[in-house]
C-alpha positions in Angstrom: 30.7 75.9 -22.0 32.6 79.1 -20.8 31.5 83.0 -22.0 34.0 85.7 -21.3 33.4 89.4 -22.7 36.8 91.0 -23.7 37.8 94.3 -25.4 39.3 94.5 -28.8 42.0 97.0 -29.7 42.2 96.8 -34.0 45.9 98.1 -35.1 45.2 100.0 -38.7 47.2 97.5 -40.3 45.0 95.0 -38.8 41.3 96.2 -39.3 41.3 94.8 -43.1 42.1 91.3 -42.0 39.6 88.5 -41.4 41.3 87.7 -37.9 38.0 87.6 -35.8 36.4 85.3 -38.1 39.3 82.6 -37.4 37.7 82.5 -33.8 35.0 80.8 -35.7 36.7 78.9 -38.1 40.0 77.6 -36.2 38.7 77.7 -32.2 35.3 76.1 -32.9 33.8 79.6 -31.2 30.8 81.7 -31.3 31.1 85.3 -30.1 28.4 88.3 -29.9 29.7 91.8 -31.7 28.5 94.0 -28.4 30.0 96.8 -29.8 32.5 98.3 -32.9 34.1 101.3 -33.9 36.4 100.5 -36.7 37.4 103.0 -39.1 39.4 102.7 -42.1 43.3 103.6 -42.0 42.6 104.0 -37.8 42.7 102.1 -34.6 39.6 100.0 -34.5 37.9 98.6 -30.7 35.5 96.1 -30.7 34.0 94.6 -27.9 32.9 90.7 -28.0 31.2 88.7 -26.0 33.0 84.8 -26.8 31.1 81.5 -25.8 32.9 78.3 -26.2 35.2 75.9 -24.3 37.4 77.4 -22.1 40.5 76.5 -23.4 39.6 77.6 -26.8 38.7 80.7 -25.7 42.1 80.8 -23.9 43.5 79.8 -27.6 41.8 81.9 -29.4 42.5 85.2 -27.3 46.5 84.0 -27.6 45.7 83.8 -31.6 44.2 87.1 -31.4 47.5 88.5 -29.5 49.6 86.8 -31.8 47.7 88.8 -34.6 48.8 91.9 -32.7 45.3 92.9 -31.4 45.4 94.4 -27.9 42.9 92.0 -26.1 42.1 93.5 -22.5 39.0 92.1 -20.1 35.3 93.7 -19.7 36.7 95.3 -16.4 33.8 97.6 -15.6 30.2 97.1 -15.0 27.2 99.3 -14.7 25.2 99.2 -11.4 22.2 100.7 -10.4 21.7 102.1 -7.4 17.6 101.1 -6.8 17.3 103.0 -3.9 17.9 106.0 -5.6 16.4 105.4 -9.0 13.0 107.3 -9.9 11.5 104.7 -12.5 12.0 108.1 -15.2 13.4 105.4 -17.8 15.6 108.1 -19.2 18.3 105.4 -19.1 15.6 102.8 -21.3 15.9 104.7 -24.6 20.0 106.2 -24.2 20.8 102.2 -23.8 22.1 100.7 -26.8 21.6 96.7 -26.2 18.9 97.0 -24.5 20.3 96.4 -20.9 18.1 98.8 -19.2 14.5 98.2 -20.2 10.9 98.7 -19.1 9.7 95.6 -17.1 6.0 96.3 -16.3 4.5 99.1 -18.8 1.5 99.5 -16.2 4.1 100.7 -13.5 7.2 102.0 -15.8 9.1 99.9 -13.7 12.9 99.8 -15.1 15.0 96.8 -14.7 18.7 96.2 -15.8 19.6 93.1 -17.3 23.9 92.6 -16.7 24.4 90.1 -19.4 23.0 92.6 -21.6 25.8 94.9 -20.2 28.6 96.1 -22.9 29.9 99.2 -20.1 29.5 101.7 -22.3 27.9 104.5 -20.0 25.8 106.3 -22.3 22.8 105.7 -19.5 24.9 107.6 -16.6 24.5 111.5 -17.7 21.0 111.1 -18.3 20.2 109.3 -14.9 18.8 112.5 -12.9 19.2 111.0 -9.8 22.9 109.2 -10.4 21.3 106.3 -9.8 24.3 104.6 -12.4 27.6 104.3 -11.9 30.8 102.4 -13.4 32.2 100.4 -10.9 35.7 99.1 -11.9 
């Protein structure tokens, strides 16, 4: 069993077409919407996270080029810096998957959980120490 996150890139002629669900359907995979933005009559991103056998995810991201859908890696990541975090947890509440949480309510202590991860750095601007970065 293989995971790989990638990110979506919806031409408008494309966002009305069932062309994810086929990753299901024909490729026998399972896959996480992390994240969407798709609008009608405009480009539409997605990012998934897809669990399956390897080379079926290797199919199924070919199927998805062959569609016309720009498929491009997860090629960031979040990291916190622990030596400069304060425990303020201004990060818990920004963070949309839940990535950044609250471990131990008696201590606030924050903790960041990677697989949770979709990169999308709304928890950087309110760090006050700049304790998060992207790293690329």
């Amino acid at each position: 069993m293989a995971s790989r996150k990638i990110v979506l890139t919806f031409p408008k002629d494309k966002i009305d077409k069932p062309i994810v669900f086929k990753l299901i359907k024909d490729f026998n995979l399972s896959f996480n919407i992390m994240k969407a933005s798709i609008t009608p009559d405009q480009e539409g991103h997605m990012v998934l996270e897809l669990d399956g056998d390897k080379s079926e995810i290797d199919r199924g991201i070919k199927h998805l080029k062959d569609e016309g859908v720009k498929v491009e890696p997860l090629s960031k990541e979040i990291r916190v810096d622990w030596n400069k975090c304060t425990q303020c947890s201004a990060c818990v509440s920004i963070c949309p998957t839940g990535a950044l949480y609250v471990k131990d309510r008696k201590t606030m202590a924050v903790d960041f959980d990677a697989e949770k991860c979709i990169a999308c750095e709304l928890c950087i601007r309110p760090c006050p120490p700049r304790a998060i970065k992207v790293h690329f």
